[in-house]
N, C-alpha and C positions, 0 to 999 in steps of 0.2 A: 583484593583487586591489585592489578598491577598498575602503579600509579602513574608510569613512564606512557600508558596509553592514554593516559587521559587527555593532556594537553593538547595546543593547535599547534605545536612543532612537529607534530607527527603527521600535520595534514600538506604539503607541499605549496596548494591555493594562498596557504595564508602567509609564506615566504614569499611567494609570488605580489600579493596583495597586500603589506605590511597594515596598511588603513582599513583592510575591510573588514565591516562588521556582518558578518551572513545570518539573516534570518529568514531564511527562506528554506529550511528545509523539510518544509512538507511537499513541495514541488521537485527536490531533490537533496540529498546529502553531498558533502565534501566527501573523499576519496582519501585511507589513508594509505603513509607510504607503501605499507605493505601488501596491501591489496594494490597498490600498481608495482608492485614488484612482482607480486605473483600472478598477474599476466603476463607481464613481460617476460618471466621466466619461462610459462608457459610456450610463449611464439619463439624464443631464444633457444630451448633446450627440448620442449617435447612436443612442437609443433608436428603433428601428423594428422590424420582424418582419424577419430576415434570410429573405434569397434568396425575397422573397416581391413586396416592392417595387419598382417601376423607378425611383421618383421618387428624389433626391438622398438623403433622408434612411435610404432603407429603401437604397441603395448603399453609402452609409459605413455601415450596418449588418452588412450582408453582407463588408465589405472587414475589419471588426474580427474578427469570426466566423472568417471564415474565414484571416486572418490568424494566428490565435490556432493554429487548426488547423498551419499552415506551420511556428508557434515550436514545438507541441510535434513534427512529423514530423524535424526538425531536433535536437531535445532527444532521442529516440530513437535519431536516425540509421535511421528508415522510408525504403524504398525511395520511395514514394510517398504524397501526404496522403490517397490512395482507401482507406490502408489505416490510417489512423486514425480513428475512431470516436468520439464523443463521447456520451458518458453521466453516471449520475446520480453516482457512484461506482466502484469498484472490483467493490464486490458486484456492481451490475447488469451491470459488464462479463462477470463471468464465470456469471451469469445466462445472457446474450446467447447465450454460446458454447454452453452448456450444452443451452438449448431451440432455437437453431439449429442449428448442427454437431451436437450428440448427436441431437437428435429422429433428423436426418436419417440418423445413421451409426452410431449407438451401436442394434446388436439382440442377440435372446436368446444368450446364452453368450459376446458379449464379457465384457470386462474393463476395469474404470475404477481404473488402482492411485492413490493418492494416499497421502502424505507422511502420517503419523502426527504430526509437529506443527502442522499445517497450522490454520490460521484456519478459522471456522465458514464464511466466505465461498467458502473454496477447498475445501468437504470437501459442504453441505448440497445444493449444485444437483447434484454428481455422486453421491452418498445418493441422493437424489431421482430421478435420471436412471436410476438402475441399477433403484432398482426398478420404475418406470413400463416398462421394458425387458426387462425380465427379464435385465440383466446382471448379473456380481459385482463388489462393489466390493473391493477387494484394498489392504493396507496394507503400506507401505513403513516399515518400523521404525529409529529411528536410536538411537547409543548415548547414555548418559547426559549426553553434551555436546551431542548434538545433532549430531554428525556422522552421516552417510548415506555408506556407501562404494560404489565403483565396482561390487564383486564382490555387496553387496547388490542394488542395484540387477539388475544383469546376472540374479542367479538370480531375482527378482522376475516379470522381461518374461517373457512369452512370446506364443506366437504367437498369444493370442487380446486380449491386452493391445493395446486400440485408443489408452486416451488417459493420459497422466503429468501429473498437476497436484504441484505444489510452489512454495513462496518463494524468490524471488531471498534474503532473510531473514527470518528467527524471527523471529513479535512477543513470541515466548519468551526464546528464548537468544541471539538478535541475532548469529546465525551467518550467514557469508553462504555460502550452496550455490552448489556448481561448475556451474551452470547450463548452458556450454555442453558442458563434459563430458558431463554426463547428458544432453543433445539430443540431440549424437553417438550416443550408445550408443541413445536411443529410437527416433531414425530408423533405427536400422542395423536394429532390429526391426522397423519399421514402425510404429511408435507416434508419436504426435503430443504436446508437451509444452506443456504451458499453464502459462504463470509469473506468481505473485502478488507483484507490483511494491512493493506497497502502504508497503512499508516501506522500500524502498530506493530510492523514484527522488530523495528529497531527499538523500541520505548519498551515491549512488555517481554515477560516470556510467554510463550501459545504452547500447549499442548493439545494438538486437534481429538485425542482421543479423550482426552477430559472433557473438553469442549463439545464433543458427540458432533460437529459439523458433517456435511456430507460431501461437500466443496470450499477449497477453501484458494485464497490467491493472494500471492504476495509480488512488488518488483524489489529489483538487489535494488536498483540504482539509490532507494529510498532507505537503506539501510548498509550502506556505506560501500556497496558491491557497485562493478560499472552500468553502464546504461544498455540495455540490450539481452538483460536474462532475467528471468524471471519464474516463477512458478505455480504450478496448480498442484495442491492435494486432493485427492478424492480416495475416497475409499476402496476399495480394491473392487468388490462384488459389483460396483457400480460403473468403473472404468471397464473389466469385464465386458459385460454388456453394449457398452457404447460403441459405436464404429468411430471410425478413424475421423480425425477433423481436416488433417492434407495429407495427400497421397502421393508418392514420390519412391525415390531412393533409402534406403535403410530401415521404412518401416514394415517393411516387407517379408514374409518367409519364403514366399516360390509365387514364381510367377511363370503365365505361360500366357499365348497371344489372346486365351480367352479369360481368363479370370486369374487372380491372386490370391493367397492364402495373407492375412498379417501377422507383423514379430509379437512375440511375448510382451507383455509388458513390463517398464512402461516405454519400449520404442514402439511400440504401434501410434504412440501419439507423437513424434517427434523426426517428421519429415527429412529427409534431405543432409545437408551439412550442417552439425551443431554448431552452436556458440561454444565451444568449449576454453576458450580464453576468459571468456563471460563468466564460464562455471566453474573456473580455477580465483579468479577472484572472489566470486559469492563466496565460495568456500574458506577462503582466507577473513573476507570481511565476516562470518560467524565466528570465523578462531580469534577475532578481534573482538567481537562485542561478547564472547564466553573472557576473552582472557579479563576482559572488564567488570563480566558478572552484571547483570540486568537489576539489582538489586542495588548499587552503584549507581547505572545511568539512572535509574529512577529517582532515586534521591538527589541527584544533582541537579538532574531538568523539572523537577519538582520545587526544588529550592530559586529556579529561576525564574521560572513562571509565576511564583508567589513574589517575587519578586518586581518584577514587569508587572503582572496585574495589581498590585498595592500601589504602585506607583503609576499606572496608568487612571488609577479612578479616582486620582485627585487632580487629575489635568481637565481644565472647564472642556465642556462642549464634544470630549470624547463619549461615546457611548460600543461598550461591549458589546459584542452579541454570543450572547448563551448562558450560561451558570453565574451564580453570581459569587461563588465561591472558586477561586484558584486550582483547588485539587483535582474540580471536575474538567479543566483544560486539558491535563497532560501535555503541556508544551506548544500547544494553539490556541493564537488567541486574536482572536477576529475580532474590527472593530471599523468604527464608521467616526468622522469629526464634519459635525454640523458647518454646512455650507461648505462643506472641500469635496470635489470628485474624487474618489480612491488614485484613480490615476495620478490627479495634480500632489495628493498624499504619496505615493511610492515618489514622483518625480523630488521632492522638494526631501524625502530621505535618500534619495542613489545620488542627490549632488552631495550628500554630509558623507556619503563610502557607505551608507546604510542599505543594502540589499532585503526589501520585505515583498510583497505580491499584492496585487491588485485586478479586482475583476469580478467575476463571479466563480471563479476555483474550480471552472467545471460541475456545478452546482448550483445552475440556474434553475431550478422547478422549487430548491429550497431558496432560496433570494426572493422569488415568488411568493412562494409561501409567507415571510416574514415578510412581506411590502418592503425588503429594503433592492435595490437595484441592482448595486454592489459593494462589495467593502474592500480595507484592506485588512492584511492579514501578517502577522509575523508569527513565527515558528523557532521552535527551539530546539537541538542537540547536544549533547554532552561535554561537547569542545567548545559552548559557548561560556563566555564568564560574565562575570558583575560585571566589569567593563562595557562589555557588548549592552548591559542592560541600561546605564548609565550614557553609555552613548542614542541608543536608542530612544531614551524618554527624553534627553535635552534637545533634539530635535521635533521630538513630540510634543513639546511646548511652543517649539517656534512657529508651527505651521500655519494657524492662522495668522498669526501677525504677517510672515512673509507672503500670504495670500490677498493682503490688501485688509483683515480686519485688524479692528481696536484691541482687539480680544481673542 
């Protein structure tokens, strides 16, 4: 590991911010300097319309683009960069899948099962799909920690069950799901499994072809890349297939006033003018977290986390929600403090410089699910330290007292 990456003087926010303690990034990551270097470099030195220009400038254009491309097919372990996709986010990746693949395959009397804690991103396109379909969307219930078992799963599929969306991890209970387990068992039925990346491609390494996924979706902003790009994997044989999800400029091979032919992949799925400042960063923040090694951050946001939760389950009147052990958080760790609204709990941490989240996380049907309303929630990165955690719990103790209790 190179040790100079590790600290928060490489993140610029926290020169800017000398007091803040950021825990909130499962909603978003800090930004290091080099990843805003390397956009900035990009709009400063090879700003042009990639794969549009022959001239020099719009070459080094296309060479950073699609280079960025190569880092993350490599950061994947994709067969191929045809089968990496470039988007706005997460959400729109699994948009993409949803109005392309489902239009196409999803008809009256399938089945769309999805994960009961599932992000709004991974639950509302396939909501949406089933009904324009006439399909049912069918829910996969895990227990109060947020485990999902085999034998669940198993009596869930059946033969009319076409597609399985679920998180690589909870932006709940920072569980990580047995992802290639459950492919195994979906392909054996025929089912296709779509994986929301979104929160674990900063924390783990993913190899989608180990993983056997057939869709899979990540955003940078969530792993130290800027806000605004993002990606979908799929499989080659399956993107193939699929028509186009927007229709425009560059995805195009010939066109004439009656019909179009579309590009190779994967610009048939990538309308219009890229992000390609966006995909010069992404690309940068993976040459950040390889230069770090994944085996690093995990031992570090693992040692915090154990940390935070030992120390949060001797504070009275806090209750966690999910695992009762630390390891199975990965860096999330959601919690509720009797007679405090979440919100008066973030209010009474952002006057201490304490940055945590409050609400339902876009993950109301699981809030539902457990009868709790809403919680809140702190989140952990690699830049974070003891300090930050020690800041965190001495506020954590004062809340109810500052709320008007005894205790």
């Amino acid at each position: 590991m190179n040790d100079a990456l590790l600290g928060k003087h490489n993140f610029p926010v926290f020169e800017n911010y000398k007091q803040l303690v950021y825990l909130d990034n499962c909603a978003t990551q800090q930004k290091p300097q080099r990843v805003i270097e390397a956009v900035n470099r990009f709009y400063a030195e090879q700003n042009a319309n990639p794969l549009r220009g022959l001239y020099e400038l719009g070459v080094q254009a296309t060479q950073a683009y699609e280079g960025a491309r190569e880092s993350v097919r490599k950061f994947l372990n994709a067969a191929s960069t045809k089968e990496i996709i470039f988007t706005r986010n997460a959400t729109e990746s699994l948009n993409l899948v949803a109005y392309s693949w489902g239009q196409a395959n999803i008809t009256c009397g399938d089945e769309i099962l999805v994960c009961i804690s599932e992000h709004h991103s991974n639950l509302l396109p396939w909501q949406i799909l089933a009904k324009q379909k006439g399909a049912s969307l069918r829910f996969l219930e895990c227990d109060k920690s947020g485990k999902y078992t085999v034998q669940a799963l198993e009596n869930a599929l059946t033969p009319r069950t076409k597609l399985f969306a679920i998180a690589q991890i909870s932006n709940i209970f920072g569980r990580l799901n047995p992802i290639k387990e459950f492919a195994d068992i979906a392909h054996k039925n025929g089912t296709l499994i779509v994986c929301d990346a979104a929160q674990s491609a900063a924390h783990i390494p993913i190899d989608v072809q180990a993983l056997g996924v057939d869709f899979l979706a990540l955003s940078g902003h969530k792993m130290l890349a800027p806000m605004g790009i993002g990606v979908l994997y799929a499989r080659q044989e399956l993107l193939e297939k699929m028509p186009p999800f927007l229709t425009g400029g560059e995805m195009i091979e010939y066109v004439t006033c009656e019909d179009a032919t579309f590009a190779e992949l994967p610009h048939k799925f990538e309308a219009g003018t890229v992000n390609a400042g966006g995909a010069a960063g992404l690309g940068a923040a993976i040459n950040y977290i390889d230069g770090l090694g994944f085996e690093n951050i995990q031992k570090r946001e693992d040692e915090l986390t154990a940390l935070a939760f030992d120390e949060m389950k001797k504070v009275p009147h806090v209750d966690i929600i999910g695992a009762d052990d630390a390891a199975d958080h990965h860096g999330i760790i959601t919690f509720t403090i009797e007679g405090v609204h979440p919100h008066d709990i973030a209010a009474v941490f952002d006057a201490d410089g304490i940055a945590i989240r409050a609400g339902h996380h876009c993950a109301q049907p699981l809030h539902e699910f457990l009868g709790v309303p809403a919680s809140a929630r702190m989140s952990l990165a690699f830049y974070n330290d003891e300090q930050d955690i020690q800041r965190f719990i001495a506020t954590l103790k004062t809340i109810r007292r500052r709320m008007g209790y005894d205790s």
